[in-house]
C-alpha positions in Angstrom: 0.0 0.0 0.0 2.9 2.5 0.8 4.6 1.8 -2.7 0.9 2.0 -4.2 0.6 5.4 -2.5 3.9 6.9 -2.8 4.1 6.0 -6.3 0.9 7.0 -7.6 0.3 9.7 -5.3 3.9 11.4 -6.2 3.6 10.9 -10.0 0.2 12.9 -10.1 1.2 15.3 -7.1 4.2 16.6 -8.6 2.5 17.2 -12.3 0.5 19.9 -10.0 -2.8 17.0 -10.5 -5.0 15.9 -7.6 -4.0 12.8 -5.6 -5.8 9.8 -6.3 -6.3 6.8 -3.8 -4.2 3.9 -4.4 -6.7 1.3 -4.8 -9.7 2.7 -5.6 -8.2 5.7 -8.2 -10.9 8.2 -6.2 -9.9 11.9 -5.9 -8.6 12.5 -2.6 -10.5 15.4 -3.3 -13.7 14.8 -2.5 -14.8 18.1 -4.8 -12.6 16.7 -7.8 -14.0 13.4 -7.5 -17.7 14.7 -7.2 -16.5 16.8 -10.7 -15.3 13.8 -12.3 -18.6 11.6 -11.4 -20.8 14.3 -12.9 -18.9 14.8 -16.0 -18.7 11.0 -16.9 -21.9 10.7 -16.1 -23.3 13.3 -18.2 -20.6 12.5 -21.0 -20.8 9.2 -21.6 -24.7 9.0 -21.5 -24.5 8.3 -24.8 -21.8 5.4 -24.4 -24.3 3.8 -22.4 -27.1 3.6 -24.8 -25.1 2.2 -27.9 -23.6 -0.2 -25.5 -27.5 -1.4 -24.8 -27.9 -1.2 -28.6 -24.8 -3.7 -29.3 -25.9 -5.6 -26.4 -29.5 -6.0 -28.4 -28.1 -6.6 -31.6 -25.6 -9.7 -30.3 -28.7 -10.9 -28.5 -30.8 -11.0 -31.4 -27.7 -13.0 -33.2 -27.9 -15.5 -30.9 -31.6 -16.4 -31.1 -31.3 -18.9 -33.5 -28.2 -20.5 -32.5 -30.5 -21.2 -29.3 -32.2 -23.5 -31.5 -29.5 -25.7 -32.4 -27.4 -24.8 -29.0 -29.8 -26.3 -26.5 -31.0 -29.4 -26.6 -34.0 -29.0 -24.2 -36.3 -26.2 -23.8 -34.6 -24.4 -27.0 -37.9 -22.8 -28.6 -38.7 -21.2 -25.1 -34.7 -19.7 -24.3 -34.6 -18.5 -27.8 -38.2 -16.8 -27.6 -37.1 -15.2 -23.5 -34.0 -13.9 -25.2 -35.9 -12.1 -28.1 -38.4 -10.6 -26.3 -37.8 -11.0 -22.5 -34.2 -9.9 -22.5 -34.3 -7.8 -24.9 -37.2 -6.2 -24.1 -36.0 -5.4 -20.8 -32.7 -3.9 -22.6 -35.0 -1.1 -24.6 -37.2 -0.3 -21.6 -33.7 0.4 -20.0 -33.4 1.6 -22.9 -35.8 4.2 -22.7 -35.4 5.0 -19.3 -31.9 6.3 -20.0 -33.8 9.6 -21.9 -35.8 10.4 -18.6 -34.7 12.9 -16.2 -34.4 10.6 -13.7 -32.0 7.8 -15.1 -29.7 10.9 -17.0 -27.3 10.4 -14.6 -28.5 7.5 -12.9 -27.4 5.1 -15.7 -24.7 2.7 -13.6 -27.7 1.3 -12.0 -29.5 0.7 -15.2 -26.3 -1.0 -16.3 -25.7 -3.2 -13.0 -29.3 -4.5 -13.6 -29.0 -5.2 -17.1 -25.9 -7.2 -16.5 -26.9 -9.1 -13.7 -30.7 -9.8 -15.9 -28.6 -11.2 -18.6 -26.4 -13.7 -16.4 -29.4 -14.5 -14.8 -31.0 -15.6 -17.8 -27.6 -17.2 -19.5 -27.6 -19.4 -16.1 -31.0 -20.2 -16.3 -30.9 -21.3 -20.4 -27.7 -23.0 -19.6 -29.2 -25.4 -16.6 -32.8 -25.8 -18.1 -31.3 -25.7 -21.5 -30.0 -29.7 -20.7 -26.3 -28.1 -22.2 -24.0 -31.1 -20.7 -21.3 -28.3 -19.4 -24.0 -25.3 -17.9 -20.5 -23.5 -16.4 -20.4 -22.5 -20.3 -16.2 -21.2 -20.5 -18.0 -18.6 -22.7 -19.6 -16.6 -19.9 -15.8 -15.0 -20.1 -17.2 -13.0 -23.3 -20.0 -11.5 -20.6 -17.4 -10.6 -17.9 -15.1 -8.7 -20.6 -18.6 -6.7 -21.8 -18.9 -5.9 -18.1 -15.3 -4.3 -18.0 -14.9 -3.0 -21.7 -18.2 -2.2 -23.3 -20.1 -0.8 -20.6 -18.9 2.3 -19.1 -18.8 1.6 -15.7 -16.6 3.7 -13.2 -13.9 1.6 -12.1 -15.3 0.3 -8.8 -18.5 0.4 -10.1 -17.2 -2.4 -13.0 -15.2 -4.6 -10.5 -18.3 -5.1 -8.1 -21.1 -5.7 -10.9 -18.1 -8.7 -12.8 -17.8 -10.7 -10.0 -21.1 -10.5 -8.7 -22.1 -12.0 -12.0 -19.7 -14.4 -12.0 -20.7 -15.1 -8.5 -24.5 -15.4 -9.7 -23.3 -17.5 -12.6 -21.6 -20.0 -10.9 -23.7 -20.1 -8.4 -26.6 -21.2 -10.4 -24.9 -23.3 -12.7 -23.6 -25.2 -10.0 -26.3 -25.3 -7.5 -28.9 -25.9 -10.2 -27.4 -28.0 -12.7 -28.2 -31.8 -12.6 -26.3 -34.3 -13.2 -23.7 -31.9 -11.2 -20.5 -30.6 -13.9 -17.4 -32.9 -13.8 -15.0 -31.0 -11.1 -12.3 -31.0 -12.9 -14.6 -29.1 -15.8 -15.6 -26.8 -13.2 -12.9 -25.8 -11.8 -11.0 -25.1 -14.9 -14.3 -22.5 -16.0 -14.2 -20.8 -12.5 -10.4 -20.2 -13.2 -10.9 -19.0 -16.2 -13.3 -16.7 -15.1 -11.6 -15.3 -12.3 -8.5 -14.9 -14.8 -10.7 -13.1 -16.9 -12.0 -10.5 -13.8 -8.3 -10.0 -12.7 -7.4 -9.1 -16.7 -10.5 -7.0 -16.7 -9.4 -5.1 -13.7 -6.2 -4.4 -14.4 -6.9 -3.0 -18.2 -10.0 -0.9 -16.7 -7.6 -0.1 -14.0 -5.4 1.4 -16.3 -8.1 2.9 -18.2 -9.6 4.7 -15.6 -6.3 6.2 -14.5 -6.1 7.7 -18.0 -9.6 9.1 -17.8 -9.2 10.5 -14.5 -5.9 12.4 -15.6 -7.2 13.4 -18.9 -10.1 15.0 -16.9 -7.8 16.7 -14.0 -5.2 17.6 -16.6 -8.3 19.1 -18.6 -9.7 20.7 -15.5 -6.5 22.8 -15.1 -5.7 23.5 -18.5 -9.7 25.2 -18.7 -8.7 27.2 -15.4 -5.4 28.4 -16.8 -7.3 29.6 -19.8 -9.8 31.4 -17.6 -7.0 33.0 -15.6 -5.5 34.1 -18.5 -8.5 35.4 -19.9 -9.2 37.3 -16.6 -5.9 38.6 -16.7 -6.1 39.8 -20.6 -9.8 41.4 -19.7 -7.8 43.6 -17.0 -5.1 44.9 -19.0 -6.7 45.5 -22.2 -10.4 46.6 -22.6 -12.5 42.9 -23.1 -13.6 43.8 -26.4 -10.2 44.0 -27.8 -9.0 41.0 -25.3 -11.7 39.4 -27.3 -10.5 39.6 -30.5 -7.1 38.3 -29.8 -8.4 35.5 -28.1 -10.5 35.0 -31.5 -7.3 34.9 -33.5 -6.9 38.2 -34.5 -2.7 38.8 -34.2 -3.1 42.5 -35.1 -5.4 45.2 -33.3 -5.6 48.5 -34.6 -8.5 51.2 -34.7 -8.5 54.2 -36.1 -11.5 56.2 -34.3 -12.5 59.9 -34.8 -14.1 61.4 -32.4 -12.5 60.5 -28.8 -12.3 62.7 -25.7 -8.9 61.7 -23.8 -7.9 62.6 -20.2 -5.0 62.7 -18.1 -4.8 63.4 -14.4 -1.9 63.9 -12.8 -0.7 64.0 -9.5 0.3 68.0 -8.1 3.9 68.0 -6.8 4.4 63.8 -6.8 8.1 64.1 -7.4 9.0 66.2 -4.3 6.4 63.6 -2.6 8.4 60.7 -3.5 11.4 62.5 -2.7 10.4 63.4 0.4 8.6 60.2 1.7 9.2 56.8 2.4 8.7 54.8 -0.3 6.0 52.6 1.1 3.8 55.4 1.8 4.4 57.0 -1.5 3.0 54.0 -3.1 0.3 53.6 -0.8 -1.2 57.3 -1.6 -1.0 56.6 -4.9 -2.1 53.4 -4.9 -5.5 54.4 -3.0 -5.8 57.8 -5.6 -5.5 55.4 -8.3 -8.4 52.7 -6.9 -10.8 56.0 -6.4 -10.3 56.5 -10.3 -10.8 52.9 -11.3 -14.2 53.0 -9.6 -15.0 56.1 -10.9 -14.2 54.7 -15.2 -16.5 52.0 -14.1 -19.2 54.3 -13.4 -18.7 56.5 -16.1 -18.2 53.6 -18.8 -15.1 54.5 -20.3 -11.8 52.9 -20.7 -9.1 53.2 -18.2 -6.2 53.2 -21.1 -2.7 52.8 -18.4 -1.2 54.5 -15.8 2.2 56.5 -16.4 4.4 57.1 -12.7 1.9 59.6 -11.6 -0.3 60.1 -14.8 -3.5 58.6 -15.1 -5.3 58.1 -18.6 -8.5 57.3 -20.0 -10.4 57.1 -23.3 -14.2 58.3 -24.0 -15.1 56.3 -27.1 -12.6 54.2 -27.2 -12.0 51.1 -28.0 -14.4 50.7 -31.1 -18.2 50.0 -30.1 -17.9 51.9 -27.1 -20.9 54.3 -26.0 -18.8 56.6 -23.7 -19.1 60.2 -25.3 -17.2 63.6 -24.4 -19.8 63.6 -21.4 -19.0 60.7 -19.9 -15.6 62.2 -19.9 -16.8 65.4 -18.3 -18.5 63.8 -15.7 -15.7 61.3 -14.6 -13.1 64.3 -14.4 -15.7 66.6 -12.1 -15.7 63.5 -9.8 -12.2 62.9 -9.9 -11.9 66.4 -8.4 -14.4 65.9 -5.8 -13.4 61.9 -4.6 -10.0 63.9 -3.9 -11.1 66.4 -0.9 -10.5 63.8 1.9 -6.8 62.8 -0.2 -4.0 63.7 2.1 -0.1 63.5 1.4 1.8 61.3 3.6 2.8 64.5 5.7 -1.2 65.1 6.7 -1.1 68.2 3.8 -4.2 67.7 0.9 -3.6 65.9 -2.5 -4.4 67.6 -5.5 -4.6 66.6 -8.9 -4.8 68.6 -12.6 -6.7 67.2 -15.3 -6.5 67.7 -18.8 -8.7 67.1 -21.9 -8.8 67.1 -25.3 -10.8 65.4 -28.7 -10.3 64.6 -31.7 -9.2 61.4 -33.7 -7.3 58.9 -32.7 -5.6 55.6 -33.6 -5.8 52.4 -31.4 -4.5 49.2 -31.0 -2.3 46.8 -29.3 1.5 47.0 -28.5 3.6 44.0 -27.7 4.0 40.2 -27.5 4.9 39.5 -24.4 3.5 42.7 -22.3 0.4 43.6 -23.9 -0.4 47.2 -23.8 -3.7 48.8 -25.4 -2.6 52.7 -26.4 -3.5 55.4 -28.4 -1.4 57.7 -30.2 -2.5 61.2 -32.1 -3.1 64.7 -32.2 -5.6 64.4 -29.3 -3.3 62.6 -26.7 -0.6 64.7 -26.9 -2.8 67.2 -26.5 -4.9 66.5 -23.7 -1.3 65.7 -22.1 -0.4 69.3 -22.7 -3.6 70.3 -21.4 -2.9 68.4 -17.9 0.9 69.5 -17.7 -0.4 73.2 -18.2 -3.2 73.4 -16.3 -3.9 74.2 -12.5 -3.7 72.1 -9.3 -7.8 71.3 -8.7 -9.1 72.5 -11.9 -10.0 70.7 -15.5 -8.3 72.3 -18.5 -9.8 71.2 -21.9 -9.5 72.8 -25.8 -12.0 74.4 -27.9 -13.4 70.5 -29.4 -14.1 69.5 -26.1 -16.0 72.7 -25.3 -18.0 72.1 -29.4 -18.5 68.3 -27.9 -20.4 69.0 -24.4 -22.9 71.2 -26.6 -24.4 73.7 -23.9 -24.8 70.8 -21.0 -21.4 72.1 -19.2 -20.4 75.5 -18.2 -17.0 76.6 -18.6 -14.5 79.5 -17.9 -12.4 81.2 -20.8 -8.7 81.0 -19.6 -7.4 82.6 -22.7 -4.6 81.4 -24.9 -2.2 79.1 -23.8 2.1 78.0 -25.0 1.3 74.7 -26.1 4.3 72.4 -26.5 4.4 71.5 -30.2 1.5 73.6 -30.9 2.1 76.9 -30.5 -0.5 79.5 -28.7 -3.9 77.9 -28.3 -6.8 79.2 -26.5 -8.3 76.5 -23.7 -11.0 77.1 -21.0 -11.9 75.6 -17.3 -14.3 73.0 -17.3 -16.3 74.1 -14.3 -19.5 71.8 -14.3 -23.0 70.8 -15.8 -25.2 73.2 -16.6 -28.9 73.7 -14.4 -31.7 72.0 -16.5 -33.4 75.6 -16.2 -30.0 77.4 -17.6 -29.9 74.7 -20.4 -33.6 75.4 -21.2 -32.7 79.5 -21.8 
């Protein structure tokens, strides 16, 4: 039992599989093994019913050989056969398609095995056949172990209680009693045949119970990874690389991008232990998660101190310059209980712009969703020359929000790359009754 378990229990343990029991090949794992009973169960219902089928078939093959087979009673074995045990085998049959019997099916097996040696026992004592512990019962015992789909356990106990059954009616029944000699050499056999049975279905289920734990893990790898590609690239595009695609680009024309950044961060990190500078930003950047999600739009990546995020973007997507507007008026107001490490209050500039874009993933190893145009560089500029608690944007920005947003004329502002360029303050939505006028 110790090699058994050390063995077996080592060679699935250190491929990262569940333990299985030496003897029995059960998960260890009562959860895993429950799993594994429900899928076969489910997955070879189907097995089971064209196993019944052949079983029908070979029945209905050996009818007439009952007729020149037996040499009492052959009409009346050969008529039970037809219609007795084969009748019994379609209303098992048909009881597999009920709800019930779905997964229920190794019972409906177990009886259909033990009907038929009960009747092969019978015909074989009543039949007058001068040997009734017929050597051929073997063929029954290897059904039991290779055409039926039993779980392992489930296969050993239904074989030999058939062979049990069939030997002990052939021998308690049978008269004149079978020569000993004759008899023993058919019980050997059969037991030969249940050890050779055992250890092929041994083997088998070994192989089916790895496939399935091997499976199991290779399906929750794939979900991980596909968890892990839905949080670092928007799901619709994580979505289309999973469906193949090995190039994703966009070219979009009308998005509103937004950086926030982070007022004075590099004399904070300077300044502060490193531990708390991460944490501060750390709980700044969890406030702005929550807030994309509630706004709908995409959360692009974070740069040091720089957060960024995309209003229509990545294609499909329903977030519109207002959806922008109203995440960066929140952003301002989830930061008046932010506090530097040092107890003084966190503030944050925010810039926007709009206009059109390209998209797409970056990368093989590290994959990155980014944009690049006019517009990002822009609403960049817009953040790094704004004000400490206030929202900067340009002039399409203002055009976008249409009247529903009031806003302050800063005046023209040195624009890296750009040259002068006037911008205003976004201050906030506009009164329903203001909007009306």
């Amino acid at each position: 039992m110790r090699f058994l378990h050390t063995h077996i229990g080592r060679d699935t343990a250190e491929r990262g599989l569940p333990p299985m029991h030496p003897l029995t090949l059960r998960f260890v794992d009562r959860e895993w093994d429950a799993r594994y009973r429900e899928t076969q169960r489910e997955d070879n219902l189907r097995t089971v019913r064209l196993a019944f089928l052949i079983t029908i078939a070979i029945n209905l093959v050996f009818v007439p050989q009952d007729l020149f087979f037996f040499p009492e009673n052959a009409e009346t074995i050969a008529l039970v056969r037809a219609l007795g045990v084969n009748g019994l085998f379609l209303a098992i049959l048909g009881l597999s398609y009920t709800q019930h019997f779905r997964t229920r099916w190794p019972a409906l097996l177990m009886l259909g095995a033990l009907v038929y040696t009960l009747f092969q026992a019978l015909a074989n004592v009543y039949g007058g056949q001068p040997a009734p512990l017929d050597h051929a019962f073997v063929i029954v015992i290897f059904a039991i172990y290779a055409l039926f789909p039993f779980f392992y356990i489930q296969a050993v106990v239904t074989a030999l209680l058939a062979t049990a059954l069939f030997v002990a009616i052939t021998l308690g029944l049978a008269w004149p009693p079978p020569d000993f000699q004759q008899a023993i050499y058919a019980v050997m056999l059969m037991l030969t045949a249940n050890i050779i049975g055992l250890i092929a279905l041994r083997r088998v289920e070994k192989l089916r119970r790895l496939d399935f734990a091997n499976n199991d893990l290779i399906d929750r790898e794939r979900a991980r990874v596909r968890e892990l590609l839905d949080r670092i690239l928007p799901k619709s595009v994580a979505a289309r690389l999973r469906d193949g695609e090995s190039q994703v680009v966009e070219q979009l024309a009308d998005v509103t991008v937004l950086f926030a950044d982070v007022e004075g961060f590099t004399n904070i990190a300077a300044e502060c232990a490193p531990e708390e500078t991460l944490a501060m930003l750390s709980d700044t950047f969890e406030r702005f998660d929550r807030l994309t999600r509630k706004h709908g739009v995409e959360k692009i990546k974070t740069i040091g101190d720089a957060y960024m995020v995309a209003a229509g973007a990545p294609k499909g997507s329903t977030a519109d310059a207002r959806a922008a507007a109203g995440l960066a008026l929140d952003m301002l107001a989830s930061m008046s209980d932010c506090r530097r490490p040092d107890g003084t209050p966190l503030n944050i500039r925010i810039g926007m712009a709009r206009g059109a874009i390209i998209a797409g993933v970056v990368g093989d190893s590290r994959f990155l969703y980014d944009l690049w145009g006019d517009a990002v560089n822009t609403a960049s500029r817009m953040e790094t020359t704004g004000a400490p608690g206030r929202i900067q944007v340009t002039r399409e920005v203002v055009e976008a929000l249409d009247g529903a947003y009031a806003f302050e004329a800063r005046g023209e502002v040195e624009v890296k790359g750009k040259g002068m360029m006037p911008t205003w303050w976004l201050l906030g939505p506009v009164a329903a009754s203001e909007a009306a006028d």
